[in-house]
C-alpha positions, 0 to 999 in steps of 0.5 A: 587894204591892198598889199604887195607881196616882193620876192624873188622866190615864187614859193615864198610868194605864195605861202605869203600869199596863202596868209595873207588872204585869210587877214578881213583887212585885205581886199587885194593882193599883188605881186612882184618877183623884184625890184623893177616889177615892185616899183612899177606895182607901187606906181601903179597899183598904189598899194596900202602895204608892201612885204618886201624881201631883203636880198632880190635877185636883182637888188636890195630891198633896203634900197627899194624901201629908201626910194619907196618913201620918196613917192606920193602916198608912200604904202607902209612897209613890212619887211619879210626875210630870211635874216635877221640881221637887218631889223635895226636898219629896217625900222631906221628906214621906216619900216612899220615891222619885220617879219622872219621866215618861216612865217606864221599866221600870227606875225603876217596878221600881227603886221597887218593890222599894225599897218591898218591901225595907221592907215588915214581915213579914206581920202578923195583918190580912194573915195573915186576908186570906191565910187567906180566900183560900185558903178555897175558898168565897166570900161574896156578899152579895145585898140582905139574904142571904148566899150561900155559893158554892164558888169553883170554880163561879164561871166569871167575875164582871163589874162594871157600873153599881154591881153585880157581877155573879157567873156560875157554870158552870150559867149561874145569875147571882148580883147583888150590890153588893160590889166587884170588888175585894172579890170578887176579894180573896176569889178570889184563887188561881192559877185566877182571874184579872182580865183587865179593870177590870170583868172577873174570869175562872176560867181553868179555863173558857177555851177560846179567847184571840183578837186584838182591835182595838189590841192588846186580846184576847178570851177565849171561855169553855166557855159561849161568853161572850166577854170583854175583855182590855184591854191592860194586862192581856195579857201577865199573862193571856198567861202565866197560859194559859202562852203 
């Protein structure tokens, strides 16, 4: 299931986050800091569930919610807020829950598996999505070319100042404008992993995983690379080493 977490508050997001990652049901987790970014993020992204704040610095969610039912494919909404004065319009706007700050595990995994309950059977878009995952080649688009790349040659892939930036084993560095996102959906096996919002890693090339400063890691790679590993990302990088 691919959740999207909407709030303007970067700490909310995170805890969030940290939750969320814990819950099987979970395959990805996005995010987005308001209602332009969290439009863009549904279009684009096709979420299966949306935790959406109610009062955005740049808008209403209950708005956002309202339009969100308008799309193909609507993700199920789940409104997660400070105020709980808003549950009886939430649910007259189709929400599937409502959760309260502060928040628990047990209310986050509670709407969670409440939106994997409704979830259909898996239909032909995501049938293709799975397919092209388990493709063992990648597509990179670089300006007008198109590099077709074995994944097992990729060693980590970082995002940065609107590129991604693609590293293979042999040190060749591949530049492109796609997405992590984007790149990531088409990696997605059990070997590669995000490990931070700008970093994809290929487990496979781990050699060392370190304490960093505020409970944050840091990975050392066959080539001797170090990368983040921010702190709502620990503990599934943790159990995909197997510690």
């Amino acid at each position: 299931m691919k959740v999207l977490i909407v709030d303007d508050e970067p700490l909310a997001r995170e805890e969030l986050h940290y939750l969320i990652q814990g819950n099987s049901e979970v395959t990805e987790i996005l995010e987005a800091d308001g209602i332009f970014m969290a439009e863009e993020q549904v279009k684009s992204e096709h979420p299966d569930m949306v935790f959406l704040d109610i009062k955005l610095s740049d808008g209403n969610g209950m708005a956002l919610a309202e339009k969100i039912k308008s799309y193909d494919n609507s993700p199920h909404i789940v409104f997660a807020t400070a105020y709980d004065s808003y549950a009886l319009d939430a649910f007259e706007a189709g929400a599937v829950d409502y959760i309260l700050k502060p928040f628990s595990a047990k209310r986050v995994n509670e709407a969670i598996m409440r939106v994997a309950k409704l979830i259909s059977p898996e239909d032909d878009a995501t049938k293709a999505k799975r397919e092209l995952r388990q493709n063992p080649r990648i597509s990179i688009q670089n300006d007008e070319r198109t590099i077709i790349l074995q994944k097992k040659q990729i060693l980590y892939v970082q995002a940065q100042q609107g590129f991604v930036y693609i590293w293979t084993l042999n040190k060749h560095k591949i530049i492109s404008r796609q997405t992590l996102t984007n790149i990531y959906d088409q990696l997605k096996s059990p070997e590669f992993l995000q490990i931070h919002r700008s970093f994809i890693v290929n487990l496979n090339g781990v050699t060392e995983l370190q304490p960093s400063f505020n409970h944050t890691y840091e990975l050392t790679l066959i080539d001797g690379s170090k990368l983040p590993v921010s702190r709502s990302y620990v503990n599934t990088t943790k159990k995909a080493l197997g510690l």
